[in-house]
C-alpha positions in Angstrom: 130.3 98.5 148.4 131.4 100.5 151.4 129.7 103.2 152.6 131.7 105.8 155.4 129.7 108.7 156.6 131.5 109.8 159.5 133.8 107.5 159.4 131.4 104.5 160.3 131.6 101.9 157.3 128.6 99.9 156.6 129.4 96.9 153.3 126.3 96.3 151.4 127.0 93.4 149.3 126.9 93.3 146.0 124.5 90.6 145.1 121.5 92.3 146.1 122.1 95.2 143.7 120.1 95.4 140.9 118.3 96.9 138.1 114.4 96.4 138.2 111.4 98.6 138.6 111.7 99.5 142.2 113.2 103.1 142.9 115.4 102.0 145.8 117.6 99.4 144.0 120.8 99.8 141.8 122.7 97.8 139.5 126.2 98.7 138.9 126.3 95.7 135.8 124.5 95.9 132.7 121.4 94.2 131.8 122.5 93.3 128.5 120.5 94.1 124.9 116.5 94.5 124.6 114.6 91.8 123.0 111.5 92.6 121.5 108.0 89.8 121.1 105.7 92.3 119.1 102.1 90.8 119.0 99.7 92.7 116.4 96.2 92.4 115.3 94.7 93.8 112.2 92.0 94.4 110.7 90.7 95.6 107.0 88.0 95.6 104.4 88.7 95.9 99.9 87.1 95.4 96.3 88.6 93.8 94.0 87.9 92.6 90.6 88.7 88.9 89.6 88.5 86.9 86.4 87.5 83.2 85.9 88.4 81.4 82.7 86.1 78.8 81.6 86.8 76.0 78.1 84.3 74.3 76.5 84.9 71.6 73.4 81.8 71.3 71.7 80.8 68.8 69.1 79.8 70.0 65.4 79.4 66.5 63.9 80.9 64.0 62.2 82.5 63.8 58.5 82.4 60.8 56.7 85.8 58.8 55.6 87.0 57.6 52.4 89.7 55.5 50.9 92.3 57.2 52.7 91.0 58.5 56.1 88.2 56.7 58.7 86.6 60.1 58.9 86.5 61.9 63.0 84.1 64.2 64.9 84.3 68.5 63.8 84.8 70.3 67.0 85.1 73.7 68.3 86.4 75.1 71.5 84.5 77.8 73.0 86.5 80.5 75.9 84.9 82.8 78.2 86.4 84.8 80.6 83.6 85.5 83.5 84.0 88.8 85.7 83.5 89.8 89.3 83.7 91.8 92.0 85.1 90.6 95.2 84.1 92.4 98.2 86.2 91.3 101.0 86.8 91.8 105.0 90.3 90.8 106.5 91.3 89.6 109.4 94.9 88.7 110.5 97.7 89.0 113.4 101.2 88.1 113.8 103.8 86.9 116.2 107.7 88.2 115.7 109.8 87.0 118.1 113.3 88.1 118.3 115.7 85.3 119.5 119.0 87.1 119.1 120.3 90.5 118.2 119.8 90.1 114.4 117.7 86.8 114.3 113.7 86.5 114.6 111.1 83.6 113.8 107.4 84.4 114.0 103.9 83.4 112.7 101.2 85.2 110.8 97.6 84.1 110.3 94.1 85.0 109.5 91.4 84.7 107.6 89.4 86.7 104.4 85.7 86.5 103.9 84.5 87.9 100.7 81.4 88.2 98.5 81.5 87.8 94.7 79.4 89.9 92.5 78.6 88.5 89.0 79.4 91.4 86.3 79.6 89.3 83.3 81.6 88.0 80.7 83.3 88.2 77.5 80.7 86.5 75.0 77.2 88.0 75.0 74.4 85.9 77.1 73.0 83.9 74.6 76.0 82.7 73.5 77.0 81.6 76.8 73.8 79.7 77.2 73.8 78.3 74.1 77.2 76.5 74.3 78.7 76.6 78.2 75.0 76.2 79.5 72.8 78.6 81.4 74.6 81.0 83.5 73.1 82.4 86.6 75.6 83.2 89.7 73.9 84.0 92.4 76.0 86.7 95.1 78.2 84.0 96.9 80.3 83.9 100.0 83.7 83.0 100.0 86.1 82.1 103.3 89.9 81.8 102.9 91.8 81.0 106.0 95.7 81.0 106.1 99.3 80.6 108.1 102.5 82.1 107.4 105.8 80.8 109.4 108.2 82.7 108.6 112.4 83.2 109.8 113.9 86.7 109.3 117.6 88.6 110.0 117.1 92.1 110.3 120.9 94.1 110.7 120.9 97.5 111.0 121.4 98.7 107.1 120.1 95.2 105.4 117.2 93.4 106.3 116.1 89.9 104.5 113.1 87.2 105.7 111.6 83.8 104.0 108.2 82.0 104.9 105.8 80.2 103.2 101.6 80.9 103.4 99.5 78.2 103.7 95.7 78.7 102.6 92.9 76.1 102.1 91.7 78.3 99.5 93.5 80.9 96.4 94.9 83.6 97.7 94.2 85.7 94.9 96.8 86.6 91.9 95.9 89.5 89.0 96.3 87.2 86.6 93.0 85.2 84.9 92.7 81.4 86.5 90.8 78.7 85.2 87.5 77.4 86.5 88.4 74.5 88.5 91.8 76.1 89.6 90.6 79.0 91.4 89.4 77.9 94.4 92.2 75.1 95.2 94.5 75.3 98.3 97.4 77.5 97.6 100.7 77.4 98.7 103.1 80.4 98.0 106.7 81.5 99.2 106.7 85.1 101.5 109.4 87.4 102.4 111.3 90.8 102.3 114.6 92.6 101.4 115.2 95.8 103.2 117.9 98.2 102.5 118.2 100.9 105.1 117.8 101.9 108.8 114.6 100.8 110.2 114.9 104.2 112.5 115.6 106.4 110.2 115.4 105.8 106.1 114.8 102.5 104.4 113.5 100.7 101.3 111.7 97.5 101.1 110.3 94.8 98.8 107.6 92.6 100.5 106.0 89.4 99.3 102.5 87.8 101.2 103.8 90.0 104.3 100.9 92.1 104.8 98.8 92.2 108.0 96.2 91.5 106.8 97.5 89.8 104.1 94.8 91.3 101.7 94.5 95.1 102.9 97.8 95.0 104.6 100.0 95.5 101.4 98.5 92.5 99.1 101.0 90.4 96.8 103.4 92.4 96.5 104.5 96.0 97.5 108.0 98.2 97.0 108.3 101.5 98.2 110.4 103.4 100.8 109.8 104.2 104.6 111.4 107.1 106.7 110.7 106.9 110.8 111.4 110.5 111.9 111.1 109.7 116.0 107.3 108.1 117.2 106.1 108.5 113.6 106.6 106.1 110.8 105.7 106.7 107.3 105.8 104.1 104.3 104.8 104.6 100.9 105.1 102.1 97.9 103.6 100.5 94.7 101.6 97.4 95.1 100.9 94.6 92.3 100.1 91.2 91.6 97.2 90.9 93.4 94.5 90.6 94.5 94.0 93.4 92.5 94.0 93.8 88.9 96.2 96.5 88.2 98.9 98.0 90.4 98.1 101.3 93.0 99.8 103.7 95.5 99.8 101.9 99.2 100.6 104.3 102.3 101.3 102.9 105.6 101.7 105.1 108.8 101.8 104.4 112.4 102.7 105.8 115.6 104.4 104.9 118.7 102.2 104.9 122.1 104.6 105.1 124.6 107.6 102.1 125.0 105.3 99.3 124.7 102.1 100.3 121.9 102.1 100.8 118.4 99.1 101.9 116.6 98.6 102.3 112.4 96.7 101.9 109.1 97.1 100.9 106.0 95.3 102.2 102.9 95.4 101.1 98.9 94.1 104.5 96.6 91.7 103.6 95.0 91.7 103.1 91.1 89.9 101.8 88.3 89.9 97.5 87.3 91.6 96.3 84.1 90.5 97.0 80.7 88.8 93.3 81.2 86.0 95.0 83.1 83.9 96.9 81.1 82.3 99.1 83.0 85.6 99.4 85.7 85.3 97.9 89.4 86.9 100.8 91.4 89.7 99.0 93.2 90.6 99.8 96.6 91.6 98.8 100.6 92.1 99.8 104.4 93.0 98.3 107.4 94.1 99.5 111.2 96.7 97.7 113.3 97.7 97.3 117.2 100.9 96.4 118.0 102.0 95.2 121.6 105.6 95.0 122.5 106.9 92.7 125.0 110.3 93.8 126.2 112.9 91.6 127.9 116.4 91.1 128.4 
């Protein structure tokens, strides 16, 4: 560059403009896209209702055989489904790094602790006793811990993502699980189709995506999001779990500047299944802090 006051030139070269934070450089090129590395923590507490199937085959006796048959043992199979409510407390963050204009890969994680409340079960007591044995649960404690990898491509109009969650314990389904099965490891798919600009108006289906994964949207959630400047605003229908029956989730959150993003989650609350007799009143919340770092 050539500067010429008074017709004295002075050359400045131009490798030692720049664009940075200081107020007394210049950069005359461009310094190319933004790439965002969003860190958020979360954090959320729920009740839930959940249902445990239990079998028993019990033996009646014997019958004698004839001529024709050797005779065999009279049984009966006896089903219970057992009920409880699951007061939990969620913890979870994630890691979304974008390595490209459209591509990211990131990581969620947490855990869930939760207590279970015994509220009975479909035979009468003395039933139960007298043919699954004596039944006496005790309030009991209940730690899941997970990780989710995930990949996504988010355009402008069309967003889509696919992970998988990890957990060394069930990440709880609506749907009634046998005794035995329900607190195995569990392995499910995640992910998410958006349709929609991200700035402006958008729908969205999401699967094992929340933050926390329990009070941050649950199973599965559909619903429609508008972000009118530093607000966003989401509302949608959640099902599949952990609840029992679906409810109204509303997300909002709001920009703190270029580099903070602040929000909550909340599930309405509403009444169990018919299963529960009386109803568990079924509800969840969390808050979230999001930290963007921004680089070129």
């Amino acid at each position: 560059m050539i500067l010429a006051p008074m017709g004295a030139s002075i050359e400045i070269p131009s490798d030692t403009l720049r664009t940075d934070d200081s107020p007394t450089t210049i950069s005359p090129f461009p310094s190319g896209p933004e790439k965002i590395t969003r860190l958020t923590f979360a954090g959320g507490q729920g009740t839930y209702g959940r249902v445990i199937h239990a079998s028993r085959t019990i033996s009646l006796g014997f019958y004698g055989g004839d001529g024709c048959s050797p005779g065999g043992e009279i049984t009966r199979q006896i089903d219970s489904d057992f009920r409880f409510e699951h007061e939990y407390k969620d913890y979870g963050g994630e890691l979304d790094t974008q390595v490209s204009d459209k591509s990211h890969i990131g990581v969620r994680g947490g855990w869930i602790n939760e207590t279970a409340h015994y509220r009975g079960s479909t035979l009468d007591a003395d039933t139960v006793s007298a043919y699954l044995g004596y039944v006496d649960f005790p309030d009991s404690t209940i730690t899941t811990s997970y990780i989710n990898p995930y990949l996504s491509m988010e355009k402008e109009t069309i967003g889509l993502g696919f992970g998988v969650v990890f957990a060394n314990d069930q990440l709880w389904r609506d749907k009634v699980r046998s005794y035995g099965e329900h607190d195995e490891p569990s392995v499910f798919p995640t992910g998410h189709i958006r349709v929609g600009e991200l700035d402006k108006l958008y729908i969205k289906a999401s699967l094992w995506e929340g933050v926390p994964i329990y009070s941050g949207g649950g199973m599965f959630n559909l619903g429609v999001g508008v972000h009118p400047g530093p607000v966003e605003l989401y509302a949608g229908l959640e099902t599949g779990g952990p609840y029992t029956t679906e409810g109204l989730l509303l997300r909002g959150s709001l920009d703190l500047g270029k580099h903070v993003v602040a929000g909550a989650n909340v599930r309405l609350s509403n009444d169990s299944d018919t299963e529960f007799m009386p109803a568990i009143s079924e509800s969840g919340g969390s808050v979230f802090l999001t930290y963007k770092f921004i680089r070129h």
